[in-house]
C-alpha positions, 0 to 999 in steps of 0.5 A, spaced: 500 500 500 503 507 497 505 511 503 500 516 502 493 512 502 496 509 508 497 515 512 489 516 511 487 509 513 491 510 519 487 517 522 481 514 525 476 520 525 473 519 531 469 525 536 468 521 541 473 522 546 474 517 552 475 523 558 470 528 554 475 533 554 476 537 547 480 541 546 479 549 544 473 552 542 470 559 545 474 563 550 472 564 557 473 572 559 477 569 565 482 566 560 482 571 554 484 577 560 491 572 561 497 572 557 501 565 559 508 566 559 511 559 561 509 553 564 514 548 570 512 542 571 515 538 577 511 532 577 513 524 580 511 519 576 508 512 580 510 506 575 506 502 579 500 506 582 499 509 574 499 515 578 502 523 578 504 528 584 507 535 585 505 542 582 505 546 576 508 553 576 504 558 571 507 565 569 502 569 566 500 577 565 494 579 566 492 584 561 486 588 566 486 587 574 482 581 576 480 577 583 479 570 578 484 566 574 481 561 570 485 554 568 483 549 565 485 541 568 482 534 568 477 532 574 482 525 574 486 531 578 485 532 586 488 539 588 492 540 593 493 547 595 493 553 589 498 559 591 498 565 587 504 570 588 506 566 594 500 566 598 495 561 598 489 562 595 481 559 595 480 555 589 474 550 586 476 546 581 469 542 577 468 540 571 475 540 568 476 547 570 480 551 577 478 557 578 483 560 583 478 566 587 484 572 590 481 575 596 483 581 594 484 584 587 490 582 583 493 588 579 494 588 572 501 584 569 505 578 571 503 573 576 505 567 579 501 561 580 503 554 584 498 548 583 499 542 587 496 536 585 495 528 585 492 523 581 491 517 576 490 521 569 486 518 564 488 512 560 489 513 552 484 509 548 487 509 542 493 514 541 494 519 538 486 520 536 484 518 543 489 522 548 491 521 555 497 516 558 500 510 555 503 505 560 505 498 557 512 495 556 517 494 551 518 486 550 524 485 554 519 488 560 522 494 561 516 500 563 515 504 557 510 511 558 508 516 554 503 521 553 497 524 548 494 530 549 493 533 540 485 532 542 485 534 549 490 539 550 495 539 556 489 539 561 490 531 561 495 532 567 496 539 568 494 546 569 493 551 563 491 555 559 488 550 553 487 554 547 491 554 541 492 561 540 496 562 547 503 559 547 507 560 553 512 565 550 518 564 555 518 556 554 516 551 559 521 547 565 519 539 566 522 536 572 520 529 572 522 524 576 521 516 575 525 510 577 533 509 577 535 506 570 529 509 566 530 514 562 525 521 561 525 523 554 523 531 553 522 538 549 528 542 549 535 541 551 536 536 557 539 541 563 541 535 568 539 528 571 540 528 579 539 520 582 538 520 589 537 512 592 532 509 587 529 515 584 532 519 578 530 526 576 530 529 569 530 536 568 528 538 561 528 545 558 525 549 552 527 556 551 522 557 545 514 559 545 511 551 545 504 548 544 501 544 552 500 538 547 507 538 546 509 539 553 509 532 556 515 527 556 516 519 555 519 514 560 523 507 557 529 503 557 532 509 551 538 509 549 541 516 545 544 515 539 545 523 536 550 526 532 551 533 529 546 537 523 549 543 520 543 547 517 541 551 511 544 556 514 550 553 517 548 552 524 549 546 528 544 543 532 545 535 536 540 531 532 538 526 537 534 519 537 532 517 543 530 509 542 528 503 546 535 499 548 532 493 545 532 497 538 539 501 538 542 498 532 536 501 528 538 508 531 544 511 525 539 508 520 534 511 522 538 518 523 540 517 515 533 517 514 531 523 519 537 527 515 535 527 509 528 529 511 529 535 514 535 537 508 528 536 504 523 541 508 529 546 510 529 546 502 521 548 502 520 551 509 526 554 511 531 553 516 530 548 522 526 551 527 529 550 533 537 551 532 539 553 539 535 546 542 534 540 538 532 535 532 529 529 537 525 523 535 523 518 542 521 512 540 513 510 542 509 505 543 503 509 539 504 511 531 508 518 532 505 525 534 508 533 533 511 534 539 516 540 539 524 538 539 521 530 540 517 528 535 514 521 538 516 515 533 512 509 532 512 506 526 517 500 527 522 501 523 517 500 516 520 502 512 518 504 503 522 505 498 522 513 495 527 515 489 530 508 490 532 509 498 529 507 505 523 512 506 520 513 513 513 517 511 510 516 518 517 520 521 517 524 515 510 528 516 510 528 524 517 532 522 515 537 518 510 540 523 516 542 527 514 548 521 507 547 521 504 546 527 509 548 532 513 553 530 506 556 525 501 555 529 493 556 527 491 561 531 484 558 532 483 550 530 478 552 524 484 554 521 488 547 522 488 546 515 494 550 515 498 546 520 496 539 517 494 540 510 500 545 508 504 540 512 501 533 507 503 538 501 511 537 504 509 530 504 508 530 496 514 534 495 518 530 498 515 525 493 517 531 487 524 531 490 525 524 491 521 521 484 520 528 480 514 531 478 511 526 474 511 521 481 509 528 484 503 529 480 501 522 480 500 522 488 497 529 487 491 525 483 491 520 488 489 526 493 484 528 489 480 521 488 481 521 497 478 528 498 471 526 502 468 533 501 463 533 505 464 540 509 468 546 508 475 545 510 475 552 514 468 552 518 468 560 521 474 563 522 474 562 530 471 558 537 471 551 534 474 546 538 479 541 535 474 535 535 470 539 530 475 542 525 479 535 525 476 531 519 480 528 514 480 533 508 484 539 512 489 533 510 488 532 503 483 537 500 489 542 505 494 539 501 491 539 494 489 547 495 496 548 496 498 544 490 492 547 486 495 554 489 503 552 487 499 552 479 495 558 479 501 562 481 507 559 478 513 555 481 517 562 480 512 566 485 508 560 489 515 557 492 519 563 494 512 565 497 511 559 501 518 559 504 517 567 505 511 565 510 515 561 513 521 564 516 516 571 518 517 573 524 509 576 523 507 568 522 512 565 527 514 563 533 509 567 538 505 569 533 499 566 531 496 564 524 490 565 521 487 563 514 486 570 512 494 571 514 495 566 508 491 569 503 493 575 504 500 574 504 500 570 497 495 575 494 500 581 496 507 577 494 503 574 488 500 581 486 493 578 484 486 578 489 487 570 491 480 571 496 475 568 492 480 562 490 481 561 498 474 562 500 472 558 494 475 551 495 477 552 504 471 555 505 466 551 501 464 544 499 463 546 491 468 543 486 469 548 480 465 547 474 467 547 467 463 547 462 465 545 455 459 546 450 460 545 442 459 552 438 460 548 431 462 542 428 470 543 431 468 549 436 468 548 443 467 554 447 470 552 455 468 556 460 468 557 468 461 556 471 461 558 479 468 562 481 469 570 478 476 569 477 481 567 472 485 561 473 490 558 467 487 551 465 490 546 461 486 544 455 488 539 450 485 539 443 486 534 437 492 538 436 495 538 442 496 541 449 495 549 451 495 553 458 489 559 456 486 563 462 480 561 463 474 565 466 467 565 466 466 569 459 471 563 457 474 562 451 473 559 444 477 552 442 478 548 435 478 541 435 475 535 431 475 532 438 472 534 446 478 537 448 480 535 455 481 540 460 485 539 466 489 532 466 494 532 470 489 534 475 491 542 479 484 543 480 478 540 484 473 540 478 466 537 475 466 537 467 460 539 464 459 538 457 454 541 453 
């Protein structure tokens, strides 16, 4: 079965969700007044207990004075003590929210905030769909953890702020600790690792803005296999493989495999985004998942053959949202095309470079015949929750947008464009990104008004009809139906093959047979002949 049909069949599209948590959706005004600078987590992990214990740390500014801080956090949870600013402070904490109530009123700015909790988080269903944690075993026996939260949010097992639209700003610290002898996989870089008696704490650190689902870590008998990556822009960053023991020999393959991934998307999207930390990959027991710096792997070592080398598609996609998903992030998830369709259209591309464009256009037909079209792919433009805007086409109809786009505008503006949004600092790290901020960043490179185009194909469920209508024995007049704009369409005629633009007054072609428009398919389309 080819990589691309795979990866569909693998993403189950489920809205039920095993704890009924969801994440995003519309904002409390409670949450819309905090601005989260940076999460400390420091937590014990009970192997045996299935259980977790200790606080977390929330910096956050209030953008108005207020006696309320609203976060969000799992009801599996039991809240010990919540201080704020060092004082101790009532709470409630129901229905997966804790309100922390301040008997005096807090002034505007910034605020520390300490939660003390314990309990058994809930237990991942089917990861990475149905999130939460995975507690299994290698097959040596070893203990083996890791934790899903796309779905859900980082709420599953500690306190925040769950919307896409606010990232901690100043990074986050994770300080966990779990038996001797097992190994704490986490974002950033590793800062120390302290072993007192049985017990082993790992203390990871990311400088960088991050999303809560990638603020979480892994637990397993690893071993580290890494060497150093020079970027595209001559920075070295350690590029490691945090792999089960059991699997060691894989790793320096495996790292091949993941080199020349990321030489590819740097190529497209820029450099490596995350040059002061690192390119990390951890082994899990589930299929892979975006987790920023530490992109969980599961895939086995299953390998295709792409351009006559090892492929490993699985790896390859959840690697290129360290561009799009983490380092440019939609800003609510009704824009989550942008993160997973931009980030399949990687995918192809890697296909382009490997193959070449006939392969590339081939797979490109494959996505179209794979587009269910049964609702937009942007519903709204805010306040959908990500159980509502995850359906298989912000994969392959967002892909296939980007691939139509790629033609409309041509590969002399389409590329450079693409990597131009990626590397501004407008659309990047701290700042969120809608689907308005791509169209109109394309329309101003590109010169032409590209909205109808969005609106039509994101924002509707209508295929763009072409009517072919015979005029006289060998004359055929082709012309656009429902969309106001002219695009360049491929016609091929009894004496061969031309690029017109094609509009909705449309055009008059000769030929002694029914000219054929759009072959190699750039378009989501309906023929109609007349």
């Amino acid at each position: 079965m080819r990589p691309f049909f795979l990866f569909f069949l693998l993403i189950s599209f489920t809205s039920a969700r095993s704890q009924n948590l969801i994440s995003g959706g519309k904002l409390k005004p409670e949450q819309s007044n905090m601005d989260i600078r940076h999460y400390t987590l420091a937590l014990h992990i009970d192997l045996d207990q299935h259980s977790i214990d200790g606080y977390t740390e929330i910096d956050l500014i209030l953008r108005q004075p207020s006696r309320t801080i609203l976060l969000d956090l799992v009801h599996l949870m039991k809240v010990d003590r919540v201080r704020v600013n060092g004082k101790q402070t009532q709470f409630t904490h129901d229905s997966d929210l804790l309100r922390i109530t301040s008997p005096t009123e807090l002034t505007a700015g910034r605020v520390n905030v300490k939660v003390q909790y314990a309990g058994k988080p809930g237990v991942a269903a089917r990861p990475p769909w149905d999130g939460g944690f995975t507690w299994t075993t290698d097959s040596t026996g070893n203990p083996w953890v890791a934790i899903t939260s796309e779905g859900e949010g980082g709420k599953i097992f500690f306190p925040c702020k769950d919307h896409p639209s606010d990232e901690p700003n100043e990074g986050a610290d994770l300080i966990i600790t779990g038996p001797k002898g097992l190994v704490v996989a986490g974002p950033g870089l590793l800062q120390s690792v302290k072993t007192k008696k049985n017990q082993s704490t790992f203390h990871w650190k990311t400088s960088y803005s991050i999303n809560n689902y990638s603020i979480l870590f892994n637990i397993g008998k690893y071993k580290v296999v890494s060497r150093p990556y020079t970027t595209i822009n001559g920075n070295t960053v350690p590029m490691q493989f945090y792999v089960l023991e059991e699997h060691a020999d894989k790793g320096e393959h495996q790292l091949d495999l993941l080199e020349r991934t990321v030489h590819m998307q740097e190529k497209y999207f820029g450099e490596y985004p995350w040059v002061k930390e690192k390119i990390g990959i951890c082994e899990t027991p589930h299929l892979g998942m975006e987790h920023q710096t530490m992109n969980a792997y599961g895939n086995k070592f299953r390998y295709t053959l792409v351009g006559g080398k090892d492929f490993d598609w699985l790896m390859h996609h959840e690697f290129g949202h360290e561009w799009w998903g983490n380092k440019i992030t939609a800003k609510d998830w009704s824009h989550y095309w942008i993160q997973e369709g931009i980030c399949s259209f990687g995918d192809a591309l890697f296909t382009r470079e490997a193959e070449g464009e006939e392969a590339y256009l081939k797979r490109m037909q494959r996505t179209a015949r794979g587009i269910r079209n049964l609702k937009p792919v942007v519903l709204g433009d805010s306040n959908v929750t990500e159980d509502e805007a995850y359906h298989p086409d912000i994969y392959s109809k967002g892909a296939f947008f980007m691939h139509s786009l790629r033609y409309v505008l041509s590969d002399g503006i389409f590329f450079p464009t693409l990597k131009k949004f990626a590397t501004d600092p407008r659309f990047t790290y701290d700042n969120q990104v809608t689907t308005n901020d791509v169209e109109q960043f394309f329309s101003k490179e590109s010169g032409k008004n590209l909205k109808p185009f969005f609106d039509f194909f994101l924002r509707t469920v209508q295929k763009l009809e072409i009517s072919v209508k015979q005029t006289d024995d060998e004359k055929f007049l082709v012309r656009i139906l429902n969309l106001d704009m002219p695009l360049p369409m491929e016609i091929v005629t009894d004496s061969g093959s031309q690029k017109i633009m094609l509009n909705q007054k449309g055009i008059t072609v000769e030929s002694k047979t029914i000219p054929l428009i759009d072959p190699s398919v750039y378009y989501l389309k309906k023929i109609v002949i007349e």
